[in-house]
C-alpha positions as CSV (number, residue, x, y, z in Angstrom):
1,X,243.7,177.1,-52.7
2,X,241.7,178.8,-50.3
3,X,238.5,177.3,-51.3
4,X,240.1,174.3,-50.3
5,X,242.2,174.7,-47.2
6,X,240.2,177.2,-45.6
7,X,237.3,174.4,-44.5
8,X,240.0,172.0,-43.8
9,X,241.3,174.4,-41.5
10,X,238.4,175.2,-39.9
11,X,237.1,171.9,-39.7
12,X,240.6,170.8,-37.8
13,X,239.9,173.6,-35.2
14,X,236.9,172.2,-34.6
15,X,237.8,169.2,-34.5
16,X,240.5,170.7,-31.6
17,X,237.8,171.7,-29.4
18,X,235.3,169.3,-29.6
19,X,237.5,166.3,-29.2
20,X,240.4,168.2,-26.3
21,X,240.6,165.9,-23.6
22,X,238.4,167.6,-20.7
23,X,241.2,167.2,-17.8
24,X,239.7,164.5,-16.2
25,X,241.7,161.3,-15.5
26,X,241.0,158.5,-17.5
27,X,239.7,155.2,-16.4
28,X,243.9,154.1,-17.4
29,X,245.3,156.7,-15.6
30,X,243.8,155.8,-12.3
31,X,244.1,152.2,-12.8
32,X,247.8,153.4,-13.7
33,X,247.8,155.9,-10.7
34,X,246.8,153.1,-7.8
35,X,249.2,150.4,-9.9
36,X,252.1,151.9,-8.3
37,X,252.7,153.2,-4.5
38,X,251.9,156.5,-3.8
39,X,254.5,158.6,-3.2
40,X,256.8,156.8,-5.5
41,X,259.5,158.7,-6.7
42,X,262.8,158.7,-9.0
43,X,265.7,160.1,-7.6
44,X,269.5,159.6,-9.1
45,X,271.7,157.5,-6.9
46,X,275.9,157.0,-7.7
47,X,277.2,153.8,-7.0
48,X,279.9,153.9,-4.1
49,X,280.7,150.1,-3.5
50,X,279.7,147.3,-5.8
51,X,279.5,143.5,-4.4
52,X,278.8,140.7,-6.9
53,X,277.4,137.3,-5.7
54,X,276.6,134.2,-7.7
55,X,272.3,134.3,-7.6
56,X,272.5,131.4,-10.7
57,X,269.2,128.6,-9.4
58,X,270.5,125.8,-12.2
59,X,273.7,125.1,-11.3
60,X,273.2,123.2,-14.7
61,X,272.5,126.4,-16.9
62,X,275.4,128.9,-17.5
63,X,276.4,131.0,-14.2
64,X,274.8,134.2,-13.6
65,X,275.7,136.7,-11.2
66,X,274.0,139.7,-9.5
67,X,275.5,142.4,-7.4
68,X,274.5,144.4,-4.0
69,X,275.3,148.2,-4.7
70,X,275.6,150.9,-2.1
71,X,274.9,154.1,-3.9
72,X,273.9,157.5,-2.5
73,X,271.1,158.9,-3.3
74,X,271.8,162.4,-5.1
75,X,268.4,164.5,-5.4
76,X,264.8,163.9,-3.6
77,X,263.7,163.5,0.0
78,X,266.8,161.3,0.9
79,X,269.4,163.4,-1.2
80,X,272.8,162.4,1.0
81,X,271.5,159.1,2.2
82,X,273.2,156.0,1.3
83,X,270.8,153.0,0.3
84,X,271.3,149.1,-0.2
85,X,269.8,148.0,-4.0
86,X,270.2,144.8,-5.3
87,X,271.1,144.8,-9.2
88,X,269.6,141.9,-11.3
89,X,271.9,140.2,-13.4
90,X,270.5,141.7,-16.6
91,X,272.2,144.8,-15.5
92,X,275.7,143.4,-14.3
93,X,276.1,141.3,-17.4
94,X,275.2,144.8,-19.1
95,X,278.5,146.5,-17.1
96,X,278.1,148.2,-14.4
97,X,281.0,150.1,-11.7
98,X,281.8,152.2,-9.1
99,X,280.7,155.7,-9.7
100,X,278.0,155.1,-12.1
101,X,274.8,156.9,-11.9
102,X,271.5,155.1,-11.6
103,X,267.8,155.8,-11.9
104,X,266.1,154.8,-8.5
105,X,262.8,154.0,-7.4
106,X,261.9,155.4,-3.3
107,X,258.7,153.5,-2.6
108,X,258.5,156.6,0.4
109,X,255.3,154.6,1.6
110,X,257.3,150.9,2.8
111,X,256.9,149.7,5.8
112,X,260.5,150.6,8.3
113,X,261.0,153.8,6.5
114,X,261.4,154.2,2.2
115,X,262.4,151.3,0.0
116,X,264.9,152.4,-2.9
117,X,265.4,149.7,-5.5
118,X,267.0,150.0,-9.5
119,X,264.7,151.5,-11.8
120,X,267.4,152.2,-15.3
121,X,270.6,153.5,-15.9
122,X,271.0,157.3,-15.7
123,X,271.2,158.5,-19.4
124,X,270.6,162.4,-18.8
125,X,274.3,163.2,-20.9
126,X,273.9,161.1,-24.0
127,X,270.7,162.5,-24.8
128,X,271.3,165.9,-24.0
129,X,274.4,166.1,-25.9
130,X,273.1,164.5,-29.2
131,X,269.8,166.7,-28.9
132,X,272.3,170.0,-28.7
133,X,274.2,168.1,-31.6
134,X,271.5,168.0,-33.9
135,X,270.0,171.2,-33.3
136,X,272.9,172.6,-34.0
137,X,273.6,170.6,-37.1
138,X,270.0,171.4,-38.1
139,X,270.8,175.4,-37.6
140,X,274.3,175.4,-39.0
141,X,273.0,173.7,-42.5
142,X,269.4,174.3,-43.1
143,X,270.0,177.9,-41.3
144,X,266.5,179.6,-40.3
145,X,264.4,177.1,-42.0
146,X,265.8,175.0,-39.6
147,X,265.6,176.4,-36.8
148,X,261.6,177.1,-37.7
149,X,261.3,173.4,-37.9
150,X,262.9,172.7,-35.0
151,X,259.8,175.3,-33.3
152,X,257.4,173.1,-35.7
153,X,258.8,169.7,-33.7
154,X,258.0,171.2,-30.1
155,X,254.5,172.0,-31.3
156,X,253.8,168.2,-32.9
157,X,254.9,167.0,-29.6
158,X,252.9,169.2,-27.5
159,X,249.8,168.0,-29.7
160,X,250.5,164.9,-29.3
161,X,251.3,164.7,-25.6
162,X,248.5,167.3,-24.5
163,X,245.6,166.0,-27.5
164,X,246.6,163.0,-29.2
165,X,247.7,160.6,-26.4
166,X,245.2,161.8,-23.5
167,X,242.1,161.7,-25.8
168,X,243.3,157.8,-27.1
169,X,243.3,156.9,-23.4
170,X,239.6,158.9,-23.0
171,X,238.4,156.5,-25.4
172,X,236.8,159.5,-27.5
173,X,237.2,158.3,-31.2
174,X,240.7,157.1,-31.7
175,X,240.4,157.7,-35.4
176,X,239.0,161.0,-35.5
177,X,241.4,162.2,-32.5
178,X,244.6,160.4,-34.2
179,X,243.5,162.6,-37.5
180,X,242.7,166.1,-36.3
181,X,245.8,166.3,-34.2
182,X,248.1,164.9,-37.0
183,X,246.1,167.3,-39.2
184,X,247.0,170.7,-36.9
185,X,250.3,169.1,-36.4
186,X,250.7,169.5,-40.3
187,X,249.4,172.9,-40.8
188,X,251.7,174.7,-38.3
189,X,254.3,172.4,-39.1
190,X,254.6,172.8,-43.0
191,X,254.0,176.3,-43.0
192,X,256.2,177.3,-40.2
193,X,259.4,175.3,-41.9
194,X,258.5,176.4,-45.2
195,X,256.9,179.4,-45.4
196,X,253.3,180.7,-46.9
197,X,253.9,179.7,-50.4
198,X,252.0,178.2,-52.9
199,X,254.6,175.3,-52.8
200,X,253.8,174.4,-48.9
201,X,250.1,174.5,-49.8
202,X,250.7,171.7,-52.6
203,X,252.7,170.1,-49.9
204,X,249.8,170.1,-47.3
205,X,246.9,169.5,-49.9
206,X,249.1,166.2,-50.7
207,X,249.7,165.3,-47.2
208,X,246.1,165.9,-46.1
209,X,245.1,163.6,-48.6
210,X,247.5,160.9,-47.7
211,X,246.2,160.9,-44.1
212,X,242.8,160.8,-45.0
213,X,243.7,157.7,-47.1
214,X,245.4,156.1,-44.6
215,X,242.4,156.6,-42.0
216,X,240.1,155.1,-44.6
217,X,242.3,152.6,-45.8
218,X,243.4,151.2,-42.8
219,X,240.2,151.3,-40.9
220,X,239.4,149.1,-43.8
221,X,242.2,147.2,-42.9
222,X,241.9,146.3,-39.1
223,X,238.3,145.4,-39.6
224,X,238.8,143.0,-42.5
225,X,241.8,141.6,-40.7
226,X,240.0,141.8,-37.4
227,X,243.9,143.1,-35.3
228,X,243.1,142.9,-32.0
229,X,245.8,145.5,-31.5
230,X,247.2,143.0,-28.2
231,X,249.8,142.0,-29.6
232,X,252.4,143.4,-27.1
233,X,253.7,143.7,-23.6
234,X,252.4,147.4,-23.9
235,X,249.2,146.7,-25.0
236,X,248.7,143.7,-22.4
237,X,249.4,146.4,-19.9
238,X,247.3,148.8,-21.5
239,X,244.4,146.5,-21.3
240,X,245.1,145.6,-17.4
241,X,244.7,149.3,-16.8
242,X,241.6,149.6,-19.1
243,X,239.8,146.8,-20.8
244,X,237.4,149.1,-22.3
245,X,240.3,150.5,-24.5
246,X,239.3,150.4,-28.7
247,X,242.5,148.7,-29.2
248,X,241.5,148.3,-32.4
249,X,241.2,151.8,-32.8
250,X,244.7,152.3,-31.2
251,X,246.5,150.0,-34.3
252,X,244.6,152.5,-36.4
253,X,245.7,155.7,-35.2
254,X,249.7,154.5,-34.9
255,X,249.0,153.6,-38.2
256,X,248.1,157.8,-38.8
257,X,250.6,159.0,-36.6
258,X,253.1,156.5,-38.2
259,X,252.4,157.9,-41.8
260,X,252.8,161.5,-40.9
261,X,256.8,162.0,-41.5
262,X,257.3,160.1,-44.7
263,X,254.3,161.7,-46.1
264,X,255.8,165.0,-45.2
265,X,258.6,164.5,-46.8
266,X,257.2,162.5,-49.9
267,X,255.0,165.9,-50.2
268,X,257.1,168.4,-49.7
269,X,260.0,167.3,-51.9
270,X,257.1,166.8,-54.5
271,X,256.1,169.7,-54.2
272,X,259.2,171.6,-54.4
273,X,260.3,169.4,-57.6
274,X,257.3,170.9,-59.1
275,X,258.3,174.6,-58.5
276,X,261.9,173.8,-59.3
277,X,261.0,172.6,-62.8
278,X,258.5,175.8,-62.9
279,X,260.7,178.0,-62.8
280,X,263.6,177.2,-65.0
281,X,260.8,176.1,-67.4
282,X,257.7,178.2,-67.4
283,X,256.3,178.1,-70.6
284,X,255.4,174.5,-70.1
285,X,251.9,173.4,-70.0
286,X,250.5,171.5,-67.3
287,X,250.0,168.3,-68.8
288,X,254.1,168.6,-69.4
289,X,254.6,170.0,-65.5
290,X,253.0,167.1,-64.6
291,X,254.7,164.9,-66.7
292,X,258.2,165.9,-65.5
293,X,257.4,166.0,-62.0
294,X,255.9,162.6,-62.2
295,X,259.4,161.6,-63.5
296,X,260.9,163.1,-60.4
297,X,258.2,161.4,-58.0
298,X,258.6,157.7,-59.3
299,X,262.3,157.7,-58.8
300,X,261.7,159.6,-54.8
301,X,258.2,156.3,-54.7
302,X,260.5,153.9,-55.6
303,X,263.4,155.1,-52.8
304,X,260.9,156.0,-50.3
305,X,259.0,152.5,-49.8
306,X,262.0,151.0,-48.8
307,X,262.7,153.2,-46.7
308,X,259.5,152.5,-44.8
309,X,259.2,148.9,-44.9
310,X,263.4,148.8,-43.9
311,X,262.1,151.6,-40.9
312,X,259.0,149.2,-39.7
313,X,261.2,146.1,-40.4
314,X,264.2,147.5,-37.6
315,X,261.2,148.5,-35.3
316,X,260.1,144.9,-35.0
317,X,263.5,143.0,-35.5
318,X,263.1,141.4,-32.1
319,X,259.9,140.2,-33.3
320,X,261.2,139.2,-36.2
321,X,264.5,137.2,-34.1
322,X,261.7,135.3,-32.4
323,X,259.4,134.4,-35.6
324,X,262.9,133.2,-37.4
325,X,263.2,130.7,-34.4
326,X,259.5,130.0,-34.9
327,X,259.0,126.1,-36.2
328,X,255.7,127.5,-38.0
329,X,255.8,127.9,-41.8
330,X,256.5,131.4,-43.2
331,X,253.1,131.9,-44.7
332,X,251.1,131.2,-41.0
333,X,254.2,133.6,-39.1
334,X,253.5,136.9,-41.7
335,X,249.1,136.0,-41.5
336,X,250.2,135.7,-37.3
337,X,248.6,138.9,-35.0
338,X,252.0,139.3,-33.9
339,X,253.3,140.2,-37.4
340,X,250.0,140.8,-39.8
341,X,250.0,144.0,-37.6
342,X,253.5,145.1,-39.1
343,X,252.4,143.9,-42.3
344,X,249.3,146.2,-42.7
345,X,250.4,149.1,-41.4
346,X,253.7,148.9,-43.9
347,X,251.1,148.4,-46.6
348,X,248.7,151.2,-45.8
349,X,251.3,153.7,-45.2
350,X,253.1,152.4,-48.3
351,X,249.9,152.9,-50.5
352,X,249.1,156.2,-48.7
353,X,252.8,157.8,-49.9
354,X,252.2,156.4,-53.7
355,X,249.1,157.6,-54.3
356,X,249.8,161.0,-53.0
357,X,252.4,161.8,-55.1
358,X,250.5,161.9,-57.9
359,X,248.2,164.0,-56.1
360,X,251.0,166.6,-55.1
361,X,252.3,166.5,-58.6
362,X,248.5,167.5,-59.8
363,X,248.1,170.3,-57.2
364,X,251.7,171.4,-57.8
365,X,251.0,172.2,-61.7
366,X,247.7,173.4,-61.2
367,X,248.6,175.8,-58.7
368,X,251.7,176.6,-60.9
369,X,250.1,177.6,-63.9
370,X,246.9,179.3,-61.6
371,X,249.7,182.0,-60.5
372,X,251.1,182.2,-64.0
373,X,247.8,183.3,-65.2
374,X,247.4,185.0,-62.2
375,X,250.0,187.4,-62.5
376,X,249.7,187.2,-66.4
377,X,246.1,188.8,-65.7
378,X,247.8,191.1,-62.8
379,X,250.9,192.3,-65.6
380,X,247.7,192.9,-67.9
381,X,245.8,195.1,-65.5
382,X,248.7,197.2,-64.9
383,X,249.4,197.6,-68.8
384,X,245.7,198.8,-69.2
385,X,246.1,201.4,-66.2
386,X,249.3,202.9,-67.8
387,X,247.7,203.0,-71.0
388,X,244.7,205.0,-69.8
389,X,246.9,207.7,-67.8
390,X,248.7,208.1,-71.0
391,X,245.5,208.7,-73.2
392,X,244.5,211.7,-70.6
């Protein structure tokens, strides 16, 4: 195992260090940076008043009706003041009443003094409570384990917001930087839930492999296909900030950073299936370990895909509202950027967590029956020390 881990590991530290963003901003962020007003800031605001008007232009098309709210400002500069913002009638049609908190923008640079207009609603209390909720849950069921993959989530996001994202947007090798960081995020992640075991290291041998697949595979993919990656309101904006951006390269590596969950968990239920049946069966060979883990890893294949192409499918359903009202034929709507996008990255991912179930299963016996003779060869060592005390 650690013939095999030990250069993947080093080669992801490496890989760390000579792709970390060097701290500079990138060409996006200071497009970004001189987009908006400097100064700009968020404060809270709660609604005192409300006034709704009729702002409908067609008096042909169904009414529509915005609304002038007086809210004061709770935190910032201009905590205490009270401030005029007009609410678009998205957001009245949405619901919206006295003593409701709203997200602000204070433009602190306007000409007459700061500008405060709507920005979102305030959502600090939904969030907070379900994230409490389900670290509790997490805690109160799964107990330390938990916990220790709760720990394990805070360090995937701080790769990915300190590594992953700033090196995409420093255009330094989207593919290698989407791979290394989703590599480390694995190797801290897998072995902080699970423990140092032989069963996590089948788990990350299988998931390693699945990533590398779906880097080769899909860069495959995009360049056969030829996705522009600009097939969004995101990426449009992306590409005002920075043309240069390999958007390309971005499809690629959200196709990665897409396939690292369900791998994870095709890999490390693998892998435990494999130990399970190990245990309450050890006399069984490997081609028979195999065998009946395999048995175990169509069933969780066949339950799994859906669950990816139903999890990509409810990502794009507005996509999919707008191609349904679409008068083009099915066939030139699925080949379309829009969707073909969706498509491939379902696919890859979807061939990625197939084949490495049978590469967990593989890796799961091997190691299995390497400890059994292992310890067999330990028990026998022992045996022939005792022996030799005796005989003095």
């Amino acid at each position: 195992m650690l013939l095999l881990l030990v250069p993947v590991g080093l080669a992801t530290v490496i890989g760390l260090i000579a792709l970390w963003p060097s701290g500079e901003p990138s060409p996006a962020q200071q497009a970004a940076a001189v987009a908006l007003p400097p100064g700009t800031t968020y404060p809270d605001g709660r609604i005192v008043s409300l006034e709704v008007f009729d702002c409908g232009l067609d008096p042909s098309a169904p009414p529509q009706e915005c609304a002038n709210a007086v809210v004061e400002v709770l935190d910032g500069e201009g905590a205490g003041d009270y401030q005029t913002v007009e609410l678009p009638p998205e957001v009245v049609a949405a619901g919206v009443a006295e003593g409701d908190t709203l997200v602000l923008t204070r433009d602190a640079g306007a000409e007459g003094g700061p500008a405060y207009g709507f920005f979102d609603y305030e959502r600090d209390t939904p969030i907070i409570v379900l994230a409490v909720a389900f670290a509790v849950v997490v805690g109160a069921v799964a107990r330390l384990r938990g916990l220790a993959s709760l720990v394990g989530l805070a360090f995937a996001f701080v790769v990915l917001l300190q590594f992953i994202l700033p090196g995409l947007l420093a255009e330094d090798y989207p593919t290698m930087v989407s791979l290394v960081g989703s590599a480390a995020i694995m190797f801290v992640v897998l072995y902080l839930a699970h423990g140092f075991s032989a069963r996590t290291t089948t788990a990350l041998v299988g998931t390693l492999f699945g990533l590398t697949l779906v880097a080769v595979l899909g860069s495959v993919a995009v360049s056969v296909a030829r996705l522009t990656g600009l097939t969004s309101e995101e990426t449009n904006t992306l590409l005002g900030y920075d043309p240069t951006l390999d958007f390309s390269g971005l499809v690629l590596a959200g196709i990665v950073v897409a396939g690292l969950g369900v791998l994870n968990d095709v890999t490390i239920t693998q892998a435990s299936a494999i130990w399970q049946i190990h245990e309450v069966s050890p006399e069984m060979s490997w081609r028979e370990l195999y065998a009946r883990g395999m048995a175990v890893g169509r069933d969780h294949i066949a339950s799994t895909v859906y669950t990816i192409v139903f999890a990509y499918a409810g990502a794009a359903l507005p996509l999919l509202l707008l191609f349904e009202l679409s008068p083009q034929p099915l066939w030139t709507t699925v080949t379309s950027s829009g969707l073909a996008e969706e498509v491939i990255r379902t696919l890859v991912g979807a061939i990625a967590l197939v084949l490495a179930v049978p590469v967990t299963t593989a890796a799961g016996a091997f190691f299995a029956k390497a400890a059994d003779t292992e310890a067999g060869a330990a028990t026998e060592r022992r045996v022939t020390a005792l022996r030799a005390r005796f005989a003095r």
